[in-house]
PASE-228971 format. One line per 10 residues: number of its first residue (from 0); for each residue x, y, z of N, C-alpha, C. Coordinates in steps of 0.1 Angstrom, whole numbers, plus 2048, in hexadecimal, padded with zeros to 3 digits. Atoms other than C-alpha are relative to their C-alpha. Example, Ala and Ser with C-alpha at 12.3 -4.5 7.8 and 13.67 -1.06 7.14 Angstrom:
REM PASE-228971
0) 809:7F4:800:87B:7D3:84E:809:80C:800 ~ 7F7:7F5:800:889:7F5:847:7F8:80B:808
//
This chain:
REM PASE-228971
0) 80E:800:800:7F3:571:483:7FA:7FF:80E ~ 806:801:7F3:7F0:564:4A6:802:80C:808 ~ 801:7F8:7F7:7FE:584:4B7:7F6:80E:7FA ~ 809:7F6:803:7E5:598:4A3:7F3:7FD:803 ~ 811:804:7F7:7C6:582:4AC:801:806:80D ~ 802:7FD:7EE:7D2:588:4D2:7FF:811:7FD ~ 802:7F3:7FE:7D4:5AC:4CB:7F4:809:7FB ~ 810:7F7:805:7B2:5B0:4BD:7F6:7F9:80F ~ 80E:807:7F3:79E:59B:4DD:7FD:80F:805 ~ 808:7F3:7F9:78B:5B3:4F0:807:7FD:811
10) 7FC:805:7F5:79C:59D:511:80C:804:804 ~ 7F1:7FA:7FB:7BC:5AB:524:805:7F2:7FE ~ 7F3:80C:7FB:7D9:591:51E:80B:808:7FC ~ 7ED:7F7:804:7FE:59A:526:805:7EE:803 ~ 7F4:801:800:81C:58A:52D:80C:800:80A ~ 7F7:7FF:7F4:832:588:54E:80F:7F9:7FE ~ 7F5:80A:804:855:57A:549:805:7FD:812 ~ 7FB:801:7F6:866:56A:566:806:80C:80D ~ 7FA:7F6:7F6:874:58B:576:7F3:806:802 ~ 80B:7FC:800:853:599:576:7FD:809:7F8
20) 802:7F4:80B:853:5B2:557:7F6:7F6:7F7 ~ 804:804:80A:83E:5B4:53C:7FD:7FF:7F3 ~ 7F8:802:815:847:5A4:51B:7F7:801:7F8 ~ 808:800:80D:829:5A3:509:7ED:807:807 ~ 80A:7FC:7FF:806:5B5:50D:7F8:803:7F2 ~ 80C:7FA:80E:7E7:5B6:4F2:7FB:80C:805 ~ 80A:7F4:7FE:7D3:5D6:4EF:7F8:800:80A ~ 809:7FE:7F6:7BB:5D1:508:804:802:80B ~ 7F4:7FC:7F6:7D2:5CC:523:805:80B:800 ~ 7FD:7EF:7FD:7E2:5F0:51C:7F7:805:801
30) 803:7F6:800:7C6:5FB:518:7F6:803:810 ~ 807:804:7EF:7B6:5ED:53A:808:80B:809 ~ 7F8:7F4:7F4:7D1:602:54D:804:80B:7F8 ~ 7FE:7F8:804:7D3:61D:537:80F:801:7F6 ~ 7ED:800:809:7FB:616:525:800:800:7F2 ~ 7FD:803:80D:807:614:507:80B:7F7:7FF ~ 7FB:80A:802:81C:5F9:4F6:813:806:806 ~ 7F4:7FD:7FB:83D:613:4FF:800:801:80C ~ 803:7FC:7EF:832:619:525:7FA:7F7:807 ~ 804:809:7F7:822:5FB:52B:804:7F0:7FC
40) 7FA:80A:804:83A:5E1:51B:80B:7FE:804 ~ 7EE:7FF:7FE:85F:5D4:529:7FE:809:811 ~ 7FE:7F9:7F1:853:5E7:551:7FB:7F3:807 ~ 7FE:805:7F4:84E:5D6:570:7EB:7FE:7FF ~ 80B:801:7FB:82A:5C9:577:7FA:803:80C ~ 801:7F8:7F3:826:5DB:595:7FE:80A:7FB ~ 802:7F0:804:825:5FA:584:7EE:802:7FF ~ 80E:7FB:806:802:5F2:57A:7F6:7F4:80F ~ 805:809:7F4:7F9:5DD:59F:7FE:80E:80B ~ 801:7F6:7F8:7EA:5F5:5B6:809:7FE:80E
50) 7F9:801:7F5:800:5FB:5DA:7FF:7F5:808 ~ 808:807:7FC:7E8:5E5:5EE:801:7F6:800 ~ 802:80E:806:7EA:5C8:5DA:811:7F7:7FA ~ 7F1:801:807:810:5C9:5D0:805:7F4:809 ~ 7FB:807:7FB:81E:5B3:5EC:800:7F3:7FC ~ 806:811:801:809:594:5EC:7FF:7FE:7F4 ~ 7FE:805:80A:808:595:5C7:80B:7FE:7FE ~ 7EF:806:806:82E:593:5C3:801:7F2:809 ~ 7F9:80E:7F9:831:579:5DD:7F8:7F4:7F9 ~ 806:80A:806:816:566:5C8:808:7FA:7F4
60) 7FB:800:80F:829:56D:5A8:812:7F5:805 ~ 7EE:806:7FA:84F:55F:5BB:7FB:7F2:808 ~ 801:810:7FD:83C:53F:5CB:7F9:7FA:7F2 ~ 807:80A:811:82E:536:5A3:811:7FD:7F7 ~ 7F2:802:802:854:53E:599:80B:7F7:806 ~ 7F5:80B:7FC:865:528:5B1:7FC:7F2:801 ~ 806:80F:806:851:509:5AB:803:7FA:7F4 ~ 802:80A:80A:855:4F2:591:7F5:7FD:7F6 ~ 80F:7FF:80B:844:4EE:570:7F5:7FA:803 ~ 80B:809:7FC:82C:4D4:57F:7F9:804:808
70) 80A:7F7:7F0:824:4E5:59F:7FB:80F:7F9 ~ 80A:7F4:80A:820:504:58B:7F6:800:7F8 ~ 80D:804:807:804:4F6:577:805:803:7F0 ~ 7FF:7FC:811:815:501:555:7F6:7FB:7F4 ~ 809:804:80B:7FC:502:539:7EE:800:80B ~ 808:802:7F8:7E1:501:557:7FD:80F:804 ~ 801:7F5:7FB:7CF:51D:55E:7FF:802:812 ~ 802:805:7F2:7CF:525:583:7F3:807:809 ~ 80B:7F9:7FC:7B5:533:59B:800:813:801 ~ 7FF:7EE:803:7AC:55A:595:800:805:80D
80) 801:7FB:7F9:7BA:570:5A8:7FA:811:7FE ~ 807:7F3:7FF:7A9:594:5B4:808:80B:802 ~ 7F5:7F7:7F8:7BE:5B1:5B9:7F7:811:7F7 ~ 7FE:7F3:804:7BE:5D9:5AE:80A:805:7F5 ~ 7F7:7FC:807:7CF:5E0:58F:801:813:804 ~ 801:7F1:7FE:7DA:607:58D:802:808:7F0 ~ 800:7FA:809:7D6:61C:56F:80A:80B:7FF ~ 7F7:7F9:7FF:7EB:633:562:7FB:80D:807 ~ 805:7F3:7F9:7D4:651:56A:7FD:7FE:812 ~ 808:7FF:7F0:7D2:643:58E:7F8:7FB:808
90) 809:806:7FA:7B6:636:593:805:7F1:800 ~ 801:811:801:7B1:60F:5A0:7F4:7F7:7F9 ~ 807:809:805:79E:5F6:58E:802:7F2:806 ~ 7FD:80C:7FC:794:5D7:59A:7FF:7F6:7F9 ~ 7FD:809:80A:79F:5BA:586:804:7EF:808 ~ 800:810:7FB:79D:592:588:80A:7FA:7F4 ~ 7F1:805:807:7BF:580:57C:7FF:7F2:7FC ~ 800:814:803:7C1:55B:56C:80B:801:7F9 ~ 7F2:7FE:807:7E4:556:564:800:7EA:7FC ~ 7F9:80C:801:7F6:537:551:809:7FD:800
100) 7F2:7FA:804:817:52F:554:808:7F8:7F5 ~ 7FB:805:809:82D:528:538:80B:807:803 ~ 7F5:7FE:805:84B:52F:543:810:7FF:7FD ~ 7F7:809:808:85D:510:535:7FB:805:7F1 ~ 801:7FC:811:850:51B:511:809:806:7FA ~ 7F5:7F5:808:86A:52A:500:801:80E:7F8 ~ 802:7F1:802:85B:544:4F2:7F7:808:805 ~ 80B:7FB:7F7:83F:54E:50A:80A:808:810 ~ 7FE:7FC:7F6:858:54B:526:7FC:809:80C ~ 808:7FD:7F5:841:558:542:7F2:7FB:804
110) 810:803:800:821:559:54C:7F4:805:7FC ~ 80B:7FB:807:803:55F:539:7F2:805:806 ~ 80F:7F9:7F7:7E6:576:549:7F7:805:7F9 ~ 811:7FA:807:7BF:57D:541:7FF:809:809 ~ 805:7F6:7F3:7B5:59B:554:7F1:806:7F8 ~ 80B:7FA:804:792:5A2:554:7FD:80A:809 ~ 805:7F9:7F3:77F:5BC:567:7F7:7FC:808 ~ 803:808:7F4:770:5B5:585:7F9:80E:805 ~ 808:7F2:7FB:759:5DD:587:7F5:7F4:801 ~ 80D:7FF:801:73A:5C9:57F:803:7F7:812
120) 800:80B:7F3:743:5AE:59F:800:80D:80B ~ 7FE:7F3:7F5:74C:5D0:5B5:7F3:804:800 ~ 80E:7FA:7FF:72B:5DF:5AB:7F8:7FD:805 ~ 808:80E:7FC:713:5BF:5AF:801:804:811 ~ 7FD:806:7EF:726:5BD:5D5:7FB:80D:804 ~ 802:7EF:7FB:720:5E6:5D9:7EF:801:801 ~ 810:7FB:809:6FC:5E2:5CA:7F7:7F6:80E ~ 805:808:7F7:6F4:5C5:5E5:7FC:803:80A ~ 7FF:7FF:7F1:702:5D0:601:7F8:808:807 ~ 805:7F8:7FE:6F6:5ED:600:7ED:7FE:7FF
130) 80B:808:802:6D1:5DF:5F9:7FF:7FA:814 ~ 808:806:7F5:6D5:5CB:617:802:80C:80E ~ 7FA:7F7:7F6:6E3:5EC:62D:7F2:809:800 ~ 808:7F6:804:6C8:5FF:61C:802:810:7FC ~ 7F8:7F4:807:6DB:618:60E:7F5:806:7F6 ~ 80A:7FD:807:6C9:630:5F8:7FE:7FD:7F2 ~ 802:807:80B:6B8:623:5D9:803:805:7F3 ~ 7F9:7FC:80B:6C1:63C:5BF:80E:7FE:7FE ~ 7F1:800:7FD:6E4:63E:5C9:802:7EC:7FB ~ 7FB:80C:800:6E4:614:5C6:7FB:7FC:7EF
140) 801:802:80D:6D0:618:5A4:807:805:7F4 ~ 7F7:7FA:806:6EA:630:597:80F:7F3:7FF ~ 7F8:80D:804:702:612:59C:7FB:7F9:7FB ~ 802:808:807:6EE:5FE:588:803:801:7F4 ~ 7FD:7F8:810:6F0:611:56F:80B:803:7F9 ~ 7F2:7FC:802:712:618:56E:806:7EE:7FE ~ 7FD:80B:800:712:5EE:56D:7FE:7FD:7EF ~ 7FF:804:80F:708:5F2:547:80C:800:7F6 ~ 7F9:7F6:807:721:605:53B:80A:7FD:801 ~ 7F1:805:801:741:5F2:542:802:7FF:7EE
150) 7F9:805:809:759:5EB:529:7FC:7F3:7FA ~ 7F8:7F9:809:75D:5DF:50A:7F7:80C:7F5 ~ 80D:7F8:806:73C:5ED:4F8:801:80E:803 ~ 805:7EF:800:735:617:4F5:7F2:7FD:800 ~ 80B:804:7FD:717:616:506:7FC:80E:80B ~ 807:7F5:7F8:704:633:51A:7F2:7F7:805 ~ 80E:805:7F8:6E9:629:533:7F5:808:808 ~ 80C:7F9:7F2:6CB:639:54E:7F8:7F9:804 ~ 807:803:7FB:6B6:632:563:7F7:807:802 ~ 80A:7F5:804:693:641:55F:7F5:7FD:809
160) 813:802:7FB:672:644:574:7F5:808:7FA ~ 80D:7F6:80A:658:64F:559:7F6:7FD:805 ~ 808:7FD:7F9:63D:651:571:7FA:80C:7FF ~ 7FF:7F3:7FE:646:674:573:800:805:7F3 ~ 802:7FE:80D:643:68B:556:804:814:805 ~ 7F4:809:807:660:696:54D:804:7F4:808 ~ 7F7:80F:7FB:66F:672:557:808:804:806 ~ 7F3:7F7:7F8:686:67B:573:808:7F3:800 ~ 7EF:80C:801:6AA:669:56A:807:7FE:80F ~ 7FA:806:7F4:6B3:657:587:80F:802:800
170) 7F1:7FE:803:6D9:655:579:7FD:7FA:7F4 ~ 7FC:802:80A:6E5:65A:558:810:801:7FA ~ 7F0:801:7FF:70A:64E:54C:807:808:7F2 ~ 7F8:7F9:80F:70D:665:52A:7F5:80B:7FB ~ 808:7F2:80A:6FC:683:516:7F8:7FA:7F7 ~ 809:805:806:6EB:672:4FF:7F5:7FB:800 ~ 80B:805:7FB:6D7:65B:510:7F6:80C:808 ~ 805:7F3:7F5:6D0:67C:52A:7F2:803:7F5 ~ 804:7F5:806:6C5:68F:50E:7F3:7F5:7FA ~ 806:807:805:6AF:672:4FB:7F6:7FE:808
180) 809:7FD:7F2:69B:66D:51E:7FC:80F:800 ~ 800:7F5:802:698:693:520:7F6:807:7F4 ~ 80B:7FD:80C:688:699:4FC:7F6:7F5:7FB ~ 80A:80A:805:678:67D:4F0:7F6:7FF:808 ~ 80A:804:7F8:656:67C:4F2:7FC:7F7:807 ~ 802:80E:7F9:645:663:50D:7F7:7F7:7F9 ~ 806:805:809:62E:65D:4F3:807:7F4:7F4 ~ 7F7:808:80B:64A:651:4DA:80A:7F6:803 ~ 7F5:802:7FE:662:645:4EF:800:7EC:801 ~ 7FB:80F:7FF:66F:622:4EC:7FB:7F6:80E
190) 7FE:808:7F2:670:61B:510:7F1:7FE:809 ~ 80C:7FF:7F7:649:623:518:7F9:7F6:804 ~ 806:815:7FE:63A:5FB:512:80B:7FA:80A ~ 7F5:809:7F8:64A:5ED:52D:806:7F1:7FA ~ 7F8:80C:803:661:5D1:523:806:7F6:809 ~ 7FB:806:7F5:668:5B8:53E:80D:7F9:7FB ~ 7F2:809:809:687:5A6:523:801:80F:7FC ~ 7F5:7F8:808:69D:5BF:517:800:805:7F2 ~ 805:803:811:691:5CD:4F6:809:80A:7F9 ~ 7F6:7FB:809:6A6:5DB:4DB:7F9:805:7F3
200) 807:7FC:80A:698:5FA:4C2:80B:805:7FA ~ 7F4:7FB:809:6AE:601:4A6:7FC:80E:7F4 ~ 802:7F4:806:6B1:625:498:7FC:7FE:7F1 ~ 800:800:80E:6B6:61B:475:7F0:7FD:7FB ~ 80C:805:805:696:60A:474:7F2:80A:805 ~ 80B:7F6:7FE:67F:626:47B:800:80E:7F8 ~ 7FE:7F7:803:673:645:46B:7FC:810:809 ~ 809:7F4:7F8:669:66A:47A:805:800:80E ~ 7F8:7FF:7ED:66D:66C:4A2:7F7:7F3:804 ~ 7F4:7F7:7FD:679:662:4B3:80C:7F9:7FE
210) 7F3:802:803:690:654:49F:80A:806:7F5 ~ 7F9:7F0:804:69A:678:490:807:805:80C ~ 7F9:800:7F5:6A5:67F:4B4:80D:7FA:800 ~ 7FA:80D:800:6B6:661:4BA:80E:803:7F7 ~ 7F4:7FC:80E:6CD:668:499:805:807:805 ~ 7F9:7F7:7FC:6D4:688:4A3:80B:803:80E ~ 7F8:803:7F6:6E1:67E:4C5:80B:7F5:7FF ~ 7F7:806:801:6F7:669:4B4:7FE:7EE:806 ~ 803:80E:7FD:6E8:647:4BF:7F5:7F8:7F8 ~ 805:80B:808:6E0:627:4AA:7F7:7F8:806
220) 806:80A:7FB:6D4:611:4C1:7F7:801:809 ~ 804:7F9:7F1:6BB:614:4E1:7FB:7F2:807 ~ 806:807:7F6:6B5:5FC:4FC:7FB:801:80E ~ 809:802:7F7:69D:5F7:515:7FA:7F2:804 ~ 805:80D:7F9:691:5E1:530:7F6:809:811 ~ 806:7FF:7F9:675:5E7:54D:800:800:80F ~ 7FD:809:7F5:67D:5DF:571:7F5:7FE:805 ~ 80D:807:7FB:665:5CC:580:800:803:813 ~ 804:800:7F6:657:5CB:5A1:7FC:7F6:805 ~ 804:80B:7F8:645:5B2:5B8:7F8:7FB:7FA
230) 809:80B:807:635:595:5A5:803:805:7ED ~ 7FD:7FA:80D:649:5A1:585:7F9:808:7F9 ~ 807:7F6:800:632:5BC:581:807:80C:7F9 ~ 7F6:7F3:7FF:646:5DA:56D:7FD:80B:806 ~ 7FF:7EE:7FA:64B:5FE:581:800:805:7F3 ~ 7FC:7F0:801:64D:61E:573:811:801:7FA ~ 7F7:7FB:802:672:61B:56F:806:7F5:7F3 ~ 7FE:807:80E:684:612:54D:814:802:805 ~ 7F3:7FD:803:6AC:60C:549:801:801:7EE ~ 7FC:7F9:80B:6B6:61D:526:809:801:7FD
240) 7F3:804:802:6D4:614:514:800:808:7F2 ~ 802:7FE:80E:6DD:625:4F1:811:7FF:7FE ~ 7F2:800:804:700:620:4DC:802:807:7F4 ~ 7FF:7F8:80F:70D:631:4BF:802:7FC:7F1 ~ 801:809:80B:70F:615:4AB:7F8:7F2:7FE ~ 808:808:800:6F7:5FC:49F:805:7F0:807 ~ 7FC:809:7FC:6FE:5D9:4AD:7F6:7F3:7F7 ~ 808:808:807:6F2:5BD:499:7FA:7F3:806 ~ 804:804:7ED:6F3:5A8:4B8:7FD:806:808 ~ 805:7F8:7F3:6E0:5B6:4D2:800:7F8:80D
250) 805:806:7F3:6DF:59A:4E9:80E:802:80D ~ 7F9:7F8:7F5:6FE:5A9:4FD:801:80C:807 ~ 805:7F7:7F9:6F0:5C7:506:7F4:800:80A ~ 808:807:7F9:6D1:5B9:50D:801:7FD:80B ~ 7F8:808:7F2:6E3:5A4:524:803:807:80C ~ 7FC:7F5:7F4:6EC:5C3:53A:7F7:802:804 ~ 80F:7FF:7F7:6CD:5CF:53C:7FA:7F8:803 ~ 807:809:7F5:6BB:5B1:546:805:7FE:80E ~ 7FD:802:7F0:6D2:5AB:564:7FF:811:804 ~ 805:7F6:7FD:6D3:5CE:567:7F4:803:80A
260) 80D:800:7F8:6B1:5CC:56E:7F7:7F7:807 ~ 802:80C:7FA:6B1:5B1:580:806:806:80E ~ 7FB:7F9:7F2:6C5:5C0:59D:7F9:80D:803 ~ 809:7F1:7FD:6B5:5E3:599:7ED:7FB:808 ~ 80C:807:7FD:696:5CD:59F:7FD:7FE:810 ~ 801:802:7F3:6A2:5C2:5C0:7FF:80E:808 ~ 800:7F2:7F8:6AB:5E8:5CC:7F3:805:7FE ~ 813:7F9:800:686:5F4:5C0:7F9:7FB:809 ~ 807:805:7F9:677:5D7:5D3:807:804:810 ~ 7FA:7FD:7EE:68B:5DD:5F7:7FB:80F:802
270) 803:7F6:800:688:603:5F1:7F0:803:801 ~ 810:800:801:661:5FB:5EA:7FF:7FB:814 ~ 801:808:7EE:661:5E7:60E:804:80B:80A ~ 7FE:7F0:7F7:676:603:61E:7F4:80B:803 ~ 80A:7F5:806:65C:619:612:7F4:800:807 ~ 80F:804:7F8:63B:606:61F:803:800:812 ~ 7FB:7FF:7F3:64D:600:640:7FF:80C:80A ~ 7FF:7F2:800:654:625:644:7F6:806:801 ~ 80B:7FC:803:631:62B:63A:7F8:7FB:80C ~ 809:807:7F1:622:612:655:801:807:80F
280) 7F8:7FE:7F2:63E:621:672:7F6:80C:800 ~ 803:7F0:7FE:62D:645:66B:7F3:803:7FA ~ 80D:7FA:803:60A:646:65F:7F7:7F4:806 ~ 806:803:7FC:5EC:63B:66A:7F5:7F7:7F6 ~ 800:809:805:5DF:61B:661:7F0:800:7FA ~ 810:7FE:7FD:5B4:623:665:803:80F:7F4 ~ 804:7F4:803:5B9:647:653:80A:801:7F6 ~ 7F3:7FA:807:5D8:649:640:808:80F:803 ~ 7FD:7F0:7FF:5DF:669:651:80D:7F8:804 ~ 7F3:805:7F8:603:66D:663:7FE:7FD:80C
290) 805:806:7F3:600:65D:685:80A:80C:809 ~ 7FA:7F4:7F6:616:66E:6A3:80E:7FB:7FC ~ 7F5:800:805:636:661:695:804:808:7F4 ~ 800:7FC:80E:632:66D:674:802:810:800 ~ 804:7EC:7FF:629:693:683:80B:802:807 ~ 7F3:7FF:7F7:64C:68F:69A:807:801:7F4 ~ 7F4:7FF:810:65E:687:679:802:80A:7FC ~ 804:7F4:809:64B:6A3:668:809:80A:80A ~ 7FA:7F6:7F6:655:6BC:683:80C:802:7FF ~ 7F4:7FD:7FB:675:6B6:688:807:802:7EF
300) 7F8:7FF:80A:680:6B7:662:7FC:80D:7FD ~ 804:7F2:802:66C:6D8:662:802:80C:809 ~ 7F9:7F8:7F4:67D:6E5:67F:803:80D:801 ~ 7F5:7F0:7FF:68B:704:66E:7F4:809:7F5 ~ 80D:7F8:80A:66A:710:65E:7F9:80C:808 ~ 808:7F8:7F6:661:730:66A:7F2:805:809 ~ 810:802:7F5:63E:72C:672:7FA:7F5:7F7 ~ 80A:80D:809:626:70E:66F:7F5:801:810 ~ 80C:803:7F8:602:710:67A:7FD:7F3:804 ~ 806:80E:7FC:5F4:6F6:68F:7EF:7FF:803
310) 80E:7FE:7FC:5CF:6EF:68D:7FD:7F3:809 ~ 800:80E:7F6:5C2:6D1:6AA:7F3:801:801 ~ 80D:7FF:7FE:5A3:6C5:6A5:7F9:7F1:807 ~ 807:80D:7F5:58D:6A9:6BD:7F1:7FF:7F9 ~ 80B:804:803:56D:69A:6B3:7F7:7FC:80B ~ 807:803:7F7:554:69F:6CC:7F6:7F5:7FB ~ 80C:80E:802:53D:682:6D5:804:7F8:7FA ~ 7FE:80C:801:553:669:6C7:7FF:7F0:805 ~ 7FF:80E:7F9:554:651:6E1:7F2:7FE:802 ~ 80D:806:800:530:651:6E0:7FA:7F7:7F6
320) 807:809:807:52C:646:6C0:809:7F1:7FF ~ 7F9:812:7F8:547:628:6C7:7F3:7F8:809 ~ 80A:802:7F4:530:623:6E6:7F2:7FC:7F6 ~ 80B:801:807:510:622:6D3:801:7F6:7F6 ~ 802:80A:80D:51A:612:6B1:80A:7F5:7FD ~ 7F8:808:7FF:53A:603:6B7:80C:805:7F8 ~ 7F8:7FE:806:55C:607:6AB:7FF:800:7F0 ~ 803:7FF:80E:554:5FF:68A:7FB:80B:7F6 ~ 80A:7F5:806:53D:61E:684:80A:80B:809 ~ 7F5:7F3:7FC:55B:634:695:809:7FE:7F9
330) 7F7:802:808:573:624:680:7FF:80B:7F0 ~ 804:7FC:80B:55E:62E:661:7FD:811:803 ~ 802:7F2:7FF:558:653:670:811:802:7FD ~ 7F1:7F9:7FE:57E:658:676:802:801:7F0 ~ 7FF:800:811:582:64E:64E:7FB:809:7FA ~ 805:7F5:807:56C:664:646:804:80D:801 ~ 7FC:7F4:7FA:575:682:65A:810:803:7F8 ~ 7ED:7FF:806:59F:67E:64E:7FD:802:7F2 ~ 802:7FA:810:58F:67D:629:7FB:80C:7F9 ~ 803:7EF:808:57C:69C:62A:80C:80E:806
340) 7F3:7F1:7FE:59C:6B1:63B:808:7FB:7F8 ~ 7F7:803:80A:5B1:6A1:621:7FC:80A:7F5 ~ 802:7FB:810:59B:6AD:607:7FD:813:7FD ~ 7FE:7F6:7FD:59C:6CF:616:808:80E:802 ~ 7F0:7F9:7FE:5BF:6DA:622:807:7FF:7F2 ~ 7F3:7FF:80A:5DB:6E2:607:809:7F8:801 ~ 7F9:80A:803:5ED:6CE:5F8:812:803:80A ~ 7F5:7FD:7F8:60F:6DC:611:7FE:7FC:80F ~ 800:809:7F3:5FD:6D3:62E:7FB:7F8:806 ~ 7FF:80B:7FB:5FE:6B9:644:7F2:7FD:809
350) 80A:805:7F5:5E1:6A3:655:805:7F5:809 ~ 7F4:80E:7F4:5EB:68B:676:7F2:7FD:803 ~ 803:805:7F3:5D7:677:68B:807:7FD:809 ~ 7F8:806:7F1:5E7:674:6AD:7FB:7FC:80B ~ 809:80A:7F6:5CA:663:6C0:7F5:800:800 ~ 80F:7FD:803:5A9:65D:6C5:7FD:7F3:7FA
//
């Protein structure tokens, strides 16, 4: 009974015997590195330790072996270690190890290991760093998103800015969700009321669209959450989760998306700051036009455009009315003037101030 409880957990536990093979693995565990109970039972634990990591974990594993049951902590779990497991297909995964040893027990004889994964910790650190590097913000919200969707749950995610119309998908991690973003109307759609908690709409309980869609894409469940902005304020952007099977608990999906959107929060807000910054370095503060940085920018990204007219225009008698009325009544002409060529030129081109 007991080795069929351990083989239903959803948690990797094996099995290490004193030489370092391994005697015993539940399901999760093979399936963590890809094996099966004939290919990944009775080999060498190395097989599934990436190159990298091989050394200093064996020498960890031969100073717990030549200690003594007391110094070994037997029955004690010890502190987790970090390493690279390797899959069969190759790839590395990063995984955090909490071993116990028993390998005075007589019938355990080794040592007993949890292996969790350790993507959402890699991501987090990817999702930060980059935040504080200023890396670009799609690119860092596409790893958020990709932070739902770990293991063990079937789960599809995106990230959406319905501002726009169609909703342009920032990053989406399956077909389903794609397509559900994609058709459903903005009118119908689950995700339109912003939700600053994590809200959970369930297929079964609706009739017509769009939870006739929904069905047809093969998805039970849909969640949604808002990301917020400065003074918890929601944006424009929604994270969207859908699974193919109902969940009767919802509060672990939830759970994703809230932090989810709790980090995506942070990248909106830096990205927002980037943004205004950018906006201050190169436009002009009195006019909103582009100042002389902003027209150097312009230029040089347009460098390879075969022709671009330049019109240069001066406002005679300005310094008179400064002189006369005071800055204040030149301030208010300049405003005026930049708003009526705004509301005149095409929408392709460009208005500068660059002095005056």
């Amino acid at each position: 009974m007991y080795r069929r409880l351990l083989d239903q957990m959803p948690t990797a536990v094996f099995v290490v015997d004193p030489q370092g093979t391994i005697s015993w693995a539940n399901r999760a565990a093979l399936r963590l590195v890809g094996a099966t109970p004939e290919d990944g039972i009775g080999v060498s634990m190395l097989e599934f330790v990436h190159p990298d990591d091989q050394e200093w974990l064996v020498n960890s594993f031969l100073a717990m072996m030549a200690a003594k049951g007391n110094e070994r902590g037997d029955g004690n779990p010890w502190m987790a270690l970090n390493f690279h497991a390797r899959h069969r297909d190759g790839s590395s995964i990063p995984v955090e190890l909490t071993g116990a040893g028993a390998v005075d027990d007589p019938v355990l004889n080794g040592i007993v290991y949890e292996a969790r994964l350790r993507q959402e910790d890699a991501m987090l650190r990817r999702t930060l760093v980059g935040v504080g590097v200023g890396d670009d913000a799609d690119t860092l919200l596409a790893t958020v998103t990709d932070m739902v969707v770990l293991p063990p749950i079937a789960i599809e995610c995106a990230m959406v800015d319905i501002a726009t119309s169609p909703p342009r998908v920032i990053a989406a991690t399956g077909p389903a969700v794609a397509e559900a973003v994609r058709v459903v109307a903005p009118e119908q759609a689950p995700w339109g009321p912003p939700a600053i908690a994590a809200d959970t709409w369930v297929v079964a309980d609706h009739d017509g669209e769009p939870a006739d869609t929904f069905t047809r894409l093969g998805v039970a469940d849909v969640f949604h959450v808002a990301v917020t902005g400065t003074g918890r304020e929601p944006t424009s952007i929604r994270i969207i989760a859908v699974t193919p099977v109902h969940h009767v608990v919802s509060d672990g999906p939830c759970q994703r998306l809230q932090r989810a959107a709790e980090l995506a929060a942070i990248v909106v807000e830096r990205a927002g700051a980037d943004a205004a910054l950018h906006h201050a370095a190169t436009h002009d503060p009195l006019t909103g036009l582009l100042n002389r940085s902003g027209l150097s920018d312009m230029v040089d990204a347009g460098s390879e455009l075969p022709v671009v007219g330049v019109l240069y225009l001066d406002l005679d008698g300005f310094k008179d009315i400064n002189d006369r009325l005071g800055h204040h009544a030149g301030d208010q002409l300049l405003s005026v003037v930049a708003t009526r060529i705004r509301h005149v030129v095409r929408g392709e081109d460009v208005v500068c101030r660059i002095g005056g």
